[in-house]
BATI-915644 format. One line per field, with one value per residue (C-alpha): residue number from 0; residue in one letter; x, y, z. Coordinates in Angstrom, 3 decimals. Layout:
# residues N
seq <- c(NUM,...)
type <- c(A,...)
px <- c(X,...)
py <- c(Y,...)
pz <- c(Z,...)
***
This chain:
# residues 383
seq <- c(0,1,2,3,4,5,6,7,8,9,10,11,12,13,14,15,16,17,18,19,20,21,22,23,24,25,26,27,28,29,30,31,32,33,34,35,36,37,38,39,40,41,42,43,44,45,46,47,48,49,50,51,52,53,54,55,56,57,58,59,60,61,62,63,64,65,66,67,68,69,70,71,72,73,74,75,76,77,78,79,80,81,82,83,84,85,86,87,88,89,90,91,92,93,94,95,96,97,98,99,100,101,102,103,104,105,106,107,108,109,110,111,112,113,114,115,116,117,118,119,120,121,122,123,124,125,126,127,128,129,130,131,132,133,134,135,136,137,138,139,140,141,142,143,144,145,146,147,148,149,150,151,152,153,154,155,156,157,158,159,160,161,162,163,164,165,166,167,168,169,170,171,172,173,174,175,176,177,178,179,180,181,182,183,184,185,186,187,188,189,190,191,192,193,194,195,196,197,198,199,200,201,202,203,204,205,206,207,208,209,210,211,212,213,214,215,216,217,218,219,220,221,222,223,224,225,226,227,228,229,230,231,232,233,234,235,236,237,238,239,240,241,242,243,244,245,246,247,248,249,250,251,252,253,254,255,256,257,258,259,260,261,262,263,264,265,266,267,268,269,270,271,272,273,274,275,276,277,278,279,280,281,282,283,284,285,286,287,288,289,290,291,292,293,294,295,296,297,298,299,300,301,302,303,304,305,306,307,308,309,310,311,312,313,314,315,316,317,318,319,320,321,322,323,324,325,326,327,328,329,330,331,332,333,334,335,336,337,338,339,340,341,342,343,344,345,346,347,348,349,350,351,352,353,354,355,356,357,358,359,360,361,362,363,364,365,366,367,368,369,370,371,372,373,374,375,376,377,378,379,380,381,382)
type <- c(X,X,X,X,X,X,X,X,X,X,X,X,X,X,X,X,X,X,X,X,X,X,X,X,X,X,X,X,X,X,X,X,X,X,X,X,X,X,X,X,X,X,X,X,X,X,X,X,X,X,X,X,X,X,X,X,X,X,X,X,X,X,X,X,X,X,X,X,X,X,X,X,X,X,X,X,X,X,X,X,X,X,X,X,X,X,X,X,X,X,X,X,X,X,X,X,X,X,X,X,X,X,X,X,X,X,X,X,X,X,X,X,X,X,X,X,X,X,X,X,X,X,X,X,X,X,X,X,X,X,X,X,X,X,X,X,X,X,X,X,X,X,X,X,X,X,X,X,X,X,X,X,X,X,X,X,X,X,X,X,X,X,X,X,X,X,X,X,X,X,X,X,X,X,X,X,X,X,X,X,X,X,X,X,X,X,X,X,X,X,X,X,X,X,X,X,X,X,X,X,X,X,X,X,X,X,X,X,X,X,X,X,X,X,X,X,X,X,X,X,X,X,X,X,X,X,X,X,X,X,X,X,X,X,X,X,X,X,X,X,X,X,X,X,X,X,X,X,X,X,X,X,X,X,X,X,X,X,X,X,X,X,X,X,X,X,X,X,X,X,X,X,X,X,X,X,X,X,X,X,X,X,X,X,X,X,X,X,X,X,X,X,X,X,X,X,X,X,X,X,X,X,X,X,X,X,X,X,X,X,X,X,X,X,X,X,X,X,X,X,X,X,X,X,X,X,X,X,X,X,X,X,X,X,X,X,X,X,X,X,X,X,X,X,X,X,X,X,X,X,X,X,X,X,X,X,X,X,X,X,X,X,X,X,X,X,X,X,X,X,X,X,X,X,X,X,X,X,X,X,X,X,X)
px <- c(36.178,32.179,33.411,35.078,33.932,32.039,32.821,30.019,31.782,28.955,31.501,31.476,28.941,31.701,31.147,34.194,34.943,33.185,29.763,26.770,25.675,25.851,24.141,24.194,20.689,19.392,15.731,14.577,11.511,10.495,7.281,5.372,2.040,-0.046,-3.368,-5.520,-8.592,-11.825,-14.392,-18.108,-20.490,-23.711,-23.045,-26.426,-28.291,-25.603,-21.679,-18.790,-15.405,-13.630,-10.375,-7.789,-4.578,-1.369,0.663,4.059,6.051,8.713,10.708,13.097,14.258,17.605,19.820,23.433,23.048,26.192,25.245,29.515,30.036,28.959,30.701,29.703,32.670,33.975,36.744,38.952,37.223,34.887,31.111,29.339,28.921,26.372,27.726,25.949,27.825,26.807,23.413,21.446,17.510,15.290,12.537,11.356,8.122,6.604,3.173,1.377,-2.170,-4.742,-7.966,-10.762,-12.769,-16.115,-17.639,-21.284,-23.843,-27.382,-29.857,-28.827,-26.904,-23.920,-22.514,-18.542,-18.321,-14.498,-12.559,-9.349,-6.895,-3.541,-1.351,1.764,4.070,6.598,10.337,13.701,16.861,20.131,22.067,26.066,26.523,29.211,32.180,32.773,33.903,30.758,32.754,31.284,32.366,31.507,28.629,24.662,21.320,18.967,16.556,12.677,11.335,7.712,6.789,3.611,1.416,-1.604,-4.387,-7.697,-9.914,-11.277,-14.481,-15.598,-19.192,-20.321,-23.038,-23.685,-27.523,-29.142,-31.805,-33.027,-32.712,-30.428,-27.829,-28.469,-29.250,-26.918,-27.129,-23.808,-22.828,-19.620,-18.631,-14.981,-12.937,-9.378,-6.290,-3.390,-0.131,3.110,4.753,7.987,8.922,5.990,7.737,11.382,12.467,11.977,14.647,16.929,20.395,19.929,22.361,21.362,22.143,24.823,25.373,28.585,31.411,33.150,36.164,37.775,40.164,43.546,41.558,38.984,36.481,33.868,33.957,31.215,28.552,25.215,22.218,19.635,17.761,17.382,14.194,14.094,10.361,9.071,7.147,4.891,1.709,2.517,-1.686,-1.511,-4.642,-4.512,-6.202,-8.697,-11.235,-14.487,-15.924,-19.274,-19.755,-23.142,-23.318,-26.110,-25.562,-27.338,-26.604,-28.422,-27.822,-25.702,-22.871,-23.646,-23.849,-24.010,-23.511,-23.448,-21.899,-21.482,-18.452,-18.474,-15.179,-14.711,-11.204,-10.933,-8.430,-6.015,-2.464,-1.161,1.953,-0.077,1.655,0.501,2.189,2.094,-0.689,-2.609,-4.987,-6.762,-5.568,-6.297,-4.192,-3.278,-2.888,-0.463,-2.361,-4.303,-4.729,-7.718,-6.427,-8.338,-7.339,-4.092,-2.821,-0.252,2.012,0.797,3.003,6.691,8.243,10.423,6.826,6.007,5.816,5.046,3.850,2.544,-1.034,-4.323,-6.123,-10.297,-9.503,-8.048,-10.539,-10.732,-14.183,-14.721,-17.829,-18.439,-20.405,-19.252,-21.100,-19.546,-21.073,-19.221,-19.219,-17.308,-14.958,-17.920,-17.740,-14.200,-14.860,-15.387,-15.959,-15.885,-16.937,-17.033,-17.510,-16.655,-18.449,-16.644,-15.658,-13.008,-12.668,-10.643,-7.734,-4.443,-1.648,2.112,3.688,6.453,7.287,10.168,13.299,13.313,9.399,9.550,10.647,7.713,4.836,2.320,1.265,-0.165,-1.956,-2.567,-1.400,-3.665,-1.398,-2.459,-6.054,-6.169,-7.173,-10.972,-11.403,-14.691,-16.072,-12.910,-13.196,-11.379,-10.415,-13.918,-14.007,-11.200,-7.649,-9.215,-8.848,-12.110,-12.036)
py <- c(5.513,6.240,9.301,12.124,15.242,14.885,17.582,18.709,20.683,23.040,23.711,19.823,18.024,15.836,14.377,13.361,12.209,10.302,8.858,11.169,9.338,6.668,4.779,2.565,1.286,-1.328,-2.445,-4.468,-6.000,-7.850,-9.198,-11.459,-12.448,-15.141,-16.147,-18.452,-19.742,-21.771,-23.120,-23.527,-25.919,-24.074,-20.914,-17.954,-20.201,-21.316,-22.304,-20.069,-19.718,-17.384,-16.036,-13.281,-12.711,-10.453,-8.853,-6.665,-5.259,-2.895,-1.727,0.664,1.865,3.939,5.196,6.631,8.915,10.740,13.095,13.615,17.653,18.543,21.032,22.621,23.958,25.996,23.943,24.083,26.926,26.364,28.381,26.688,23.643,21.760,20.060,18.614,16.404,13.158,12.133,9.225,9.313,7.100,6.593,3.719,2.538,0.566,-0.700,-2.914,-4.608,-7.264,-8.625,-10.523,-12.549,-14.537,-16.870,-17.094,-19.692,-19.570,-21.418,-20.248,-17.650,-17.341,-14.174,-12.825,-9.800,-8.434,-5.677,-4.961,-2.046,-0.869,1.614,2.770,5.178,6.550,8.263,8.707,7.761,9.735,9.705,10.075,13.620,12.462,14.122,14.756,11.171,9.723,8.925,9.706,13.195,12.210,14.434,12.816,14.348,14.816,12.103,12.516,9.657,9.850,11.465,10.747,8.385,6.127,4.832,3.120,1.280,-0.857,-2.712,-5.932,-7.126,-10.278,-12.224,-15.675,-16.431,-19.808,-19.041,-22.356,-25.177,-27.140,-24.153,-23.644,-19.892,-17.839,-14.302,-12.519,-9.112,-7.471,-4.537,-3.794,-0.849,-0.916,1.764,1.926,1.038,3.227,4.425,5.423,6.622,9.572,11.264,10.051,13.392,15.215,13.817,16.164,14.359,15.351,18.080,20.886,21.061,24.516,26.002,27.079,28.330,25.411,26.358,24.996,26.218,24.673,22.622,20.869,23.448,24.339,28.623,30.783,28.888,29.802,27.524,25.888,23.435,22.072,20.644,22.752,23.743,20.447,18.838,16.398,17.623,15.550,15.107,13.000,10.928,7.177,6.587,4.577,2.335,2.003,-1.641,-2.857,-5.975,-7.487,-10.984,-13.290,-16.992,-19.461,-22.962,-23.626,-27.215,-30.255,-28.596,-25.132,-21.730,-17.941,-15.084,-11.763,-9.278,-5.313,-3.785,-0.444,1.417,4.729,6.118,9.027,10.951,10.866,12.517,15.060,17.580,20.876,24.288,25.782,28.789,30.572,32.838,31.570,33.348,31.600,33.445,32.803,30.595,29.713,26.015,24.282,22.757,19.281,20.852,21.434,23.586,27.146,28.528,27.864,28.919,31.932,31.916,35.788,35.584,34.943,31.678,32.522,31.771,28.780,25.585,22.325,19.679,16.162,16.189,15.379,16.907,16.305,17.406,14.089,11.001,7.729,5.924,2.428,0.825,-2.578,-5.037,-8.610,-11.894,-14.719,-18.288,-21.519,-24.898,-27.628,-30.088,-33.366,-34.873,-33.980,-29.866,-27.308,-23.219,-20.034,-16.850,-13.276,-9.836,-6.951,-3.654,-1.073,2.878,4.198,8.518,9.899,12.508,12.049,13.980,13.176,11.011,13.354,17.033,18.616,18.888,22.661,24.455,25.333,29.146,29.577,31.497,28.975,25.845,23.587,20.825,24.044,22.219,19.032,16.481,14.972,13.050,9.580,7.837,7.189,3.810,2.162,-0.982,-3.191,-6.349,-8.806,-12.664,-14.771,-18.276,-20.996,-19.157,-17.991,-14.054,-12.768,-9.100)
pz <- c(-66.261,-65.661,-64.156,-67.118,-68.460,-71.180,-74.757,-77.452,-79.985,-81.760,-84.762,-85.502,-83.606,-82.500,-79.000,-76.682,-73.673,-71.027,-70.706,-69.920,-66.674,-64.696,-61.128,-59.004,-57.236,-54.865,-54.435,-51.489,-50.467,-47.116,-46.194,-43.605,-43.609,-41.346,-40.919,-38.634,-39.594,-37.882,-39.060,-37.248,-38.699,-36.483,-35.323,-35.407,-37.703,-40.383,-41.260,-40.561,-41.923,-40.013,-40.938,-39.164,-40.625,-40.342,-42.734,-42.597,-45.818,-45.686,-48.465,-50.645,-53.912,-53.795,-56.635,-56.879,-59.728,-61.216,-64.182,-65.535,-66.497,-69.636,-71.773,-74.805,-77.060,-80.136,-81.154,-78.096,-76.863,-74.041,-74.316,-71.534,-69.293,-66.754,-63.554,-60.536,-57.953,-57.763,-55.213,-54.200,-54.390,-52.959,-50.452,-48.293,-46.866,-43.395,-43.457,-41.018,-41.882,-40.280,-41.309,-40.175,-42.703,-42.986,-45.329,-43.742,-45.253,-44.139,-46.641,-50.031,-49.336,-48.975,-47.544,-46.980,-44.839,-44.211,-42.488,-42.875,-41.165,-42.290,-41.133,-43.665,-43.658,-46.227,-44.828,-46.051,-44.324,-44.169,-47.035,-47.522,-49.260,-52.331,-53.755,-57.697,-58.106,-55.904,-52.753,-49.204,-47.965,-44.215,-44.003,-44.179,-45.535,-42.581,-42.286,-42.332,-40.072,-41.309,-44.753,-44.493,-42.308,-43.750,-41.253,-43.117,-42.917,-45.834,-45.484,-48.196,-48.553,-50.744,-51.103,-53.587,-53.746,-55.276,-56.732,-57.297,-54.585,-57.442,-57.762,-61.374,-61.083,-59.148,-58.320,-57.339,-55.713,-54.224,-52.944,-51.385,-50.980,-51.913,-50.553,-52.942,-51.233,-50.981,-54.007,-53.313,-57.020,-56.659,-53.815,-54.242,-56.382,-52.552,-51.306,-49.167,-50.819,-54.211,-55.505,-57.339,-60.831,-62.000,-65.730,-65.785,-67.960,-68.510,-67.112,-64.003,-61.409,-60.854,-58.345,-60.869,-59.889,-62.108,-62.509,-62.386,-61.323,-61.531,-59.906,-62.492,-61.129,-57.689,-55.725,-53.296,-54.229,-54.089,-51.296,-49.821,-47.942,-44.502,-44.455,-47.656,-47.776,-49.301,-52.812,-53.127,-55.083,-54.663,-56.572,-57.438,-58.951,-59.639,-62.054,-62.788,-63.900,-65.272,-66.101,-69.601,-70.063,-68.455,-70.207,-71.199,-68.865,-69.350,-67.436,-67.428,-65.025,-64.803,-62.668,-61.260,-60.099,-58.992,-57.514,-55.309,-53.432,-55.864,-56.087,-58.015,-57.959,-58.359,-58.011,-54.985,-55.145,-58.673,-59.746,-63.497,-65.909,-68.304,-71.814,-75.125,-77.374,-80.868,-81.101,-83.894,-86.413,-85.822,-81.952,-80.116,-77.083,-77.165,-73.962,-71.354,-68.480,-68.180,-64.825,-63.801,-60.249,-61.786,-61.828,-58.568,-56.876,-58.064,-55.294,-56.297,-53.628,-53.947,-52.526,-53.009,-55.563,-56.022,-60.070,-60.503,-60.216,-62.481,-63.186,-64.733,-66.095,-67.770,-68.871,-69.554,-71.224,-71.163,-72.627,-71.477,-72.823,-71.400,-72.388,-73.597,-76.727,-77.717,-77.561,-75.169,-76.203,-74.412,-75.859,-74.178,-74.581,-72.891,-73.237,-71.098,-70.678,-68.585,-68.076,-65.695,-65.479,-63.458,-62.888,-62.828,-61.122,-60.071,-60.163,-62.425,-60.475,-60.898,-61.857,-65.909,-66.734,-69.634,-68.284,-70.713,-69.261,-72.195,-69.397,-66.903,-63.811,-63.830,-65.614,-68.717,-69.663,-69.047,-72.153,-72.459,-73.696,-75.335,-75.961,-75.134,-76.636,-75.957,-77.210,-78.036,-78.970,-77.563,-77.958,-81.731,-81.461,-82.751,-82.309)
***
């Protein structure tokens, strides 16, 4: 049965009993989207493609988890034991978006403005509160109808130049912002059906009750700042192309991307001072944080936080040769760097006991990468 207590005996390191979890989840995704377009051959002095479209997604992810009691034993004699009734998790997400789009060619140029709105929101539904063996109990979780609510606006700019009246010199640049969409894994551990989590002494009453009970983790002090803000990235693109030859062309292009508003589960509540610290060998880490205010005061809520950001730069060259006289070549290079620092995608259940905080409360370093270089001649790996 996916539902039995589950034995540890410490004398023998035997393990009996039932399985240590087990779920049950559904995922669902629906989505619409519809555009109209029209073209005008001479409109203000050139060609227009115009473009206006709709789009609608909703969706949800939603586990049953059941976490079976866990007892640790001497032999036959019980020491201690974890329970928590089974819970479902999950969170869903509405959003709403339209844009207008057009391609605008006046002599050589070639120019794409668009605007585009959306309007998103994350909730939870109510959720059947379960019994020991993950059966309704009749009673519901209270629903939250609007987590948070996401209104932007994202503008897009392009522009294609000739340079020459036979196209053979082209001069490129782009710039668009872009909002992330809903997540509903970063704020899914808020949800008001999950069940805290008990130590216990792994004894039960005639019942099946688990006896002196004693709380341990719960997520009660976890939270999502209602004004949320929507990430975003900023992008730059500028290229330059040139057609060498009937069959030959180069080009080289630099990208620019800089994200803002980004998320992060800080603790808003605890107290830190910055002490000194004496790192294991092979680490670098001179100072940490020490919790100052108790960990009874600690509050963790998903918000935005201006310490976490993410920057991209790169520069590509490509060369292109195609397909005449049996043979055709491309070769590229990528010269890039990447820096940012983000923090977790989602809280602890319960905030850590230990006063020391090894990443302080930003999350850990995303990786710097240098220089990526990537597949050169053909499909012949070169570096």
């Amino acid at each position: 049965p996916r539902v039995a207590r589950r034995f540890n005996d410490l004398d023998t390191g035997q393990i009996t009993g039932g399985i240590y979890s087990w779920y049950d989840g559904k995922s669902a995704k629906t989505a619409f989207s519809g555009k109209v377009t029209k073209f005008a051959d001479s409109f203000l002095g050139g060609s227009h493609d115009f473009k206006l479209g709709v789009q609608f997604n909703s969706g949800l992810g939603e586990y049953t988890y059941g976490l079976n009691d866990y007892i640790y034993t001497y032999g036959a004699i019980p020491a201690y034991g974890y329970t928590q009734l089974p819970f479902t998790q999950g969170g869903r997400l509405k959003s709403v978006g339209v844009f207008a789009d057009d391609a605008y060619q006046v002599g050589r140029a070639t120019i794409n403005l668009g605007l585009r709105y959306d309007d998103s929101k994350a909730y939870f539904v109510a959720q059947d509160l379960l019994d020991a063996r993950g059966n309704p109990t009749g009673v519901q979780s209270k629903a939250v109808d609007e987590l948070f609510r996401w209104r932007v606006v994202s503008p897009r700019l392009g522009i294609n130049f000739k340079v020459n009246e036979r196209g053979s010199t082209l001069l490129k640049a782009h710039y668009g912002r872009y909002y992330r969409g809903i997540v509903t894994g970063e704020f899914d551990n808020t949800t008001p059906s999950i069940t805290p989590r008990y130590v216990f002494s792994g004894l039960y009453s005639a019942s099946g009750v688990p006896l002196d009970k004693e709380l341990l983790s719960d997520n009660s002090r976890l939270s999502v700042d209602p004004n949320l803000k929507n990430p975003y990235t900023d992008q730059f693109i500028a290229a330059f192309e040139q057609q060498a030859g009937p069959n030959l062309g180069f080009a080289v292009s630099y990208v620019y991307k800089r994200s803002e508003q980004q998320t992060a589960f800080p603790d808003i509540g605890g107290t830190y001072q910055l002490v000194p610290y004496t790192a294991p060998a092979g680490a670098n880490v001179a100072q940490v944080y020490r919790l100052t205010s108790g960990a009874d005061s600690r509050r963790f809520q998903l918000r935005n936080d201006d310490r976490m950001f993410a920057n991209y730069q790169g520069v590509e060259f490509d060369i292109k040769k195609r397909m005449s006289n049996h043979w055709q070549a491309n070769l590229g290079l990528t010269l890039s760097k990447a820096t940012g620092r983000g923090g977790p995608s989602s809280a602890p259940a319960t905030p850590v006991t230990s006063p020391i905080s090894m990443s302080g409360i930003l999350g850990p370093n995303l990786p710097d990468s240098i220089h990526n270089r990537r597949p050169a001649v053909g499909n012949t790996p070169m570096g």
